[in-house]
N, C-alpha and C positions, 0 to 999 in steps of 0.2 A: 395144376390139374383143373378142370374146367367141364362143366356141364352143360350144355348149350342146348337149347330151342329154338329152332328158325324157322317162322313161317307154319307151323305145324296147326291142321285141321285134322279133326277128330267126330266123334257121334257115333250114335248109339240108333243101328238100324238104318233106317232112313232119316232119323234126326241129327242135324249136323249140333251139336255144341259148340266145338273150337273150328273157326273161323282164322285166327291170322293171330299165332299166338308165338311169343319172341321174349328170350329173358336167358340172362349169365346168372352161375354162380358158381364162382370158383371154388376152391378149397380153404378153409379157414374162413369163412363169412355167412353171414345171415342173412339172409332174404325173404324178407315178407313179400305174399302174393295175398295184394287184398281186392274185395270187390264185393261188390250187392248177392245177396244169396241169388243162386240158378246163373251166376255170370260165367261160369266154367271152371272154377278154379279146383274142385276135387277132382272132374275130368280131364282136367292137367295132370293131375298127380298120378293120374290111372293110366294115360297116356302113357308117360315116362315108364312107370312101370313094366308097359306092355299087358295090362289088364282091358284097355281101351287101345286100336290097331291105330297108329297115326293113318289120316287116308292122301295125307302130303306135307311137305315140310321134313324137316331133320330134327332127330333126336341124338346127340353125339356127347360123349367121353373123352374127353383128346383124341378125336377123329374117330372113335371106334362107334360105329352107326347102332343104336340104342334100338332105333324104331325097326330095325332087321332083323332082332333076335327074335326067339319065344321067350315068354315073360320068365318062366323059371330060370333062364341064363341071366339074367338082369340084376338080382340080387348077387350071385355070384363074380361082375364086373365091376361090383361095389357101388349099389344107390341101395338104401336100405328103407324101405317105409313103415311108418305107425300111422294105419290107417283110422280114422273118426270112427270111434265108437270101439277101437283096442283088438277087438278080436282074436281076444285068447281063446284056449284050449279051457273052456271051464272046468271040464274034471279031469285036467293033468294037474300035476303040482307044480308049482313054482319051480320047480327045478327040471321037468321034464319039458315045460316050456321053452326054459332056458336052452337045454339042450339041442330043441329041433331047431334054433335059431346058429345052435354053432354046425347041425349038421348040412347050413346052406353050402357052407367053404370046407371043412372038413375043420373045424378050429377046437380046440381044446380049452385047457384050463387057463393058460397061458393066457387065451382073449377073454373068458370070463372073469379073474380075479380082478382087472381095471376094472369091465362093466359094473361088478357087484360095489367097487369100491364108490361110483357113483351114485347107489340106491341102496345105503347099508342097511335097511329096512328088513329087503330083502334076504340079506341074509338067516335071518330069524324066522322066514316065511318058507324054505327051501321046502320041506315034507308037507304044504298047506295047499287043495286045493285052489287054483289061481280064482274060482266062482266065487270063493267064499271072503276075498280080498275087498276090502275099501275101496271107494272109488279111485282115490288116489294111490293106493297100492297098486291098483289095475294099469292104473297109466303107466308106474314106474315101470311094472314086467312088461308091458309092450313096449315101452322105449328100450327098453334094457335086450329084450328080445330082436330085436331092429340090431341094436348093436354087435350083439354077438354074431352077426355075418360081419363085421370087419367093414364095414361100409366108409367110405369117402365121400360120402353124399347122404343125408339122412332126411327123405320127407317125412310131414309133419302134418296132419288133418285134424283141427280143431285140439289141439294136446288139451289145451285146459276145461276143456266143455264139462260141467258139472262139478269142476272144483271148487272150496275154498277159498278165501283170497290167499292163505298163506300160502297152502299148496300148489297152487297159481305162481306165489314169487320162490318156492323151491324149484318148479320147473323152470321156470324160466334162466333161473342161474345155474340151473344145469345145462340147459340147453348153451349158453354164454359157456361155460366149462367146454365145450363139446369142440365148440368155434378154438376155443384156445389148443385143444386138443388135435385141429386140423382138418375138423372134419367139415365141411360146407352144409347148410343145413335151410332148406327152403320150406318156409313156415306159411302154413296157413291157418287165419286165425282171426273169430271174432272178436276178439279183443284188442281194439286200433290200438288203443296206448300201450298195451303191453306188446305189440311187434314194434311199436317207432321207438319204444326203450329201448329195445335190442339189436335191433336190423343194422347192418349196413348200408343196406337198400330194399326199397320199397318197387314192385311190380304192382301197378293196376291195371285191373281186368274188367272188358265190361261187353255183356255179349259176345264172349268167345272172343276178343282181341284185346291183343295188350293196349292199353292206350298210355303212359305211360312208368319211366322208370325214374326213380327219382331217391336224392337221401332222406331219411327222416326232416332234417332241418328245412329243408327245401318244400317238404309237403307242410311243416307248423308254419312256416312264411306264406303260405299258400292255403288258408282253411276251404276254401271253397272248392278244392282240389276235391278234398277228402268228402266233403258234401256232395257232391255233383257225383262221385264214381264210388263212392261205398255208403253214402247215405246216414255220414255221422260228421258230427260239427268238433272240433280239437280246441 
C-alpha cells in the first residue's frame, strides 16, 4: 500500500504555495519531509488531507484519487493526521476525544485497547479534561486520537514542538513502534536529527517543490544538502 504525490500544486486563494510537489510513502516506513519554514510542507499535509484543494497533480492510495474526495472521506480511506499545535477538544475528556476519533470509521474498543496500549498514561487520564493535560499528555491524545481512525498512513506536524527532551525520545519511539506496526508515517519536523534517526527517507522541499529525496546517510555524506535546503549544518 502506497501513498503517492505527483506533481501536485496547491494555495491559498490567489496564493500558490505548492508548485511541483512529488513524494512515496509506503506502508511500514517513515518519511521525513524537511524544508526552511514557509517552504510548503504543512500545506502538504493539508493538501492530502483535502483541507487545502490540490489545483493539479495527483493525490492517490493504491490508485484511489485522494485529491477527488471531500476531506471528511479521507480520514475514512485511512490517512490519519495530528495536526501542529494538537487540537484537542479542551473540555471533552480524554475519553470522549478518544471516541470522536473511533466515530471516523465506526471502530470500537477493539481499536482502542492497542491505541491506549501505546500511551499507558492515558489510561489514568480517561475522566480528565484533555485542557487541563501536560504538554506532552496533549501530544499523546492527539496521536492517540489520529489513531483510533485505523489509519494506514499517519501525518505528523511538528509532534515534538514544546516538548522535553525525554518526551521527544518517547515519541519518537513510538512513532518507530507505529512503522513496526505498518502503519507509513510522513513526519514533519523541526528537529533534523531527530527525523534522520528515524526516517527511511528524507523529502526536501523548498518553495513549494520537492527538490530532493534522499536516505538519512546520503543526506550526513552530503552536509551541505541539509544547509542549502533547510538551513541547518549535521
Amino acid at each position: 500500500m502506497t501513498l503517492t504525490l505527483d506533481g501536485v500544486q496547491a494555495g491559498y486563494g490567489d496564493v500558490r504555495v505548492l508548485h511541483d510537489v512529488s513524494l512515496e510513502l509506503a506502508a511500514g516506513t517513515i518519511v521525513g519531509l524537511l524544508g526552511r519554514n514557509g517552504a510548503g510542507k504543512t500545506t502538504t499535509l493539508h493538501t492530502i488531507m483535502g483541507l487545502v484543494r490540490a489545483r493539479a497533480g495527483r493525490i492517490t492510495l493504491d490508485g484511489r484519487e485522494l485529491h477527488r474526495m471531500p476531506p471528511h472521506d479521507i480520514p475514512k480511506a485511512g490517512v490519519g493526521y495530528v495536526p501542529q499545535g494538537r487540537r484537542l477538544f479542551p473540555y471533552l475528556t480524554v475519553e470522549e476525544n478518544l471516541r470522536i476519533g473511533l466515530l471516523v470509521r465506526g471502530a470500537g474498543a477493539d481499536t482502542l485497547a492497542p491505541v491506549l496500549d501505546l500511551f499507558p498514561v492515558l489510561h489514568e487520564r480517561m475522566k480528565q479534561r484533555a485542557g487541563t493535560l501536560s504538554g506532552g499528555e496533549q501530544q499523546m491524545l492527539a496521536m492517540a486520537r489520529a489513531l483510533c481512525t485505523r489509519p494506514a498512513f499517519l501525518l505528523m506536524d511538528e509532534p515534538t514542538e514544546g516538548l522535553m527532551p525525554t518526551l521527544v525520545a518517547r515519541l519518537l519511539e513510538t512513532i518507530v513502534e507505529l512503522r513496526a506496526r505498518g502503519v507509513g508515517v510522513l513526519l514533519v519536523e523541526q528537529k533534523v536529527d531527530a527525523v534522520l534517526r528515524i526516517a527511511d527517507r528524507v523529502t526536501l522541499i523548498e518553495n513549494g517543490r520537492t527538490v530532493r529525496h534522499a536516505t538519512p546517510a546520503e543526506l550526513a555524506a552530503e552536509p551541505e544538502v541539509l544547509l542549502r535546503h533547510v538551513g541547518v549544518r549535521r
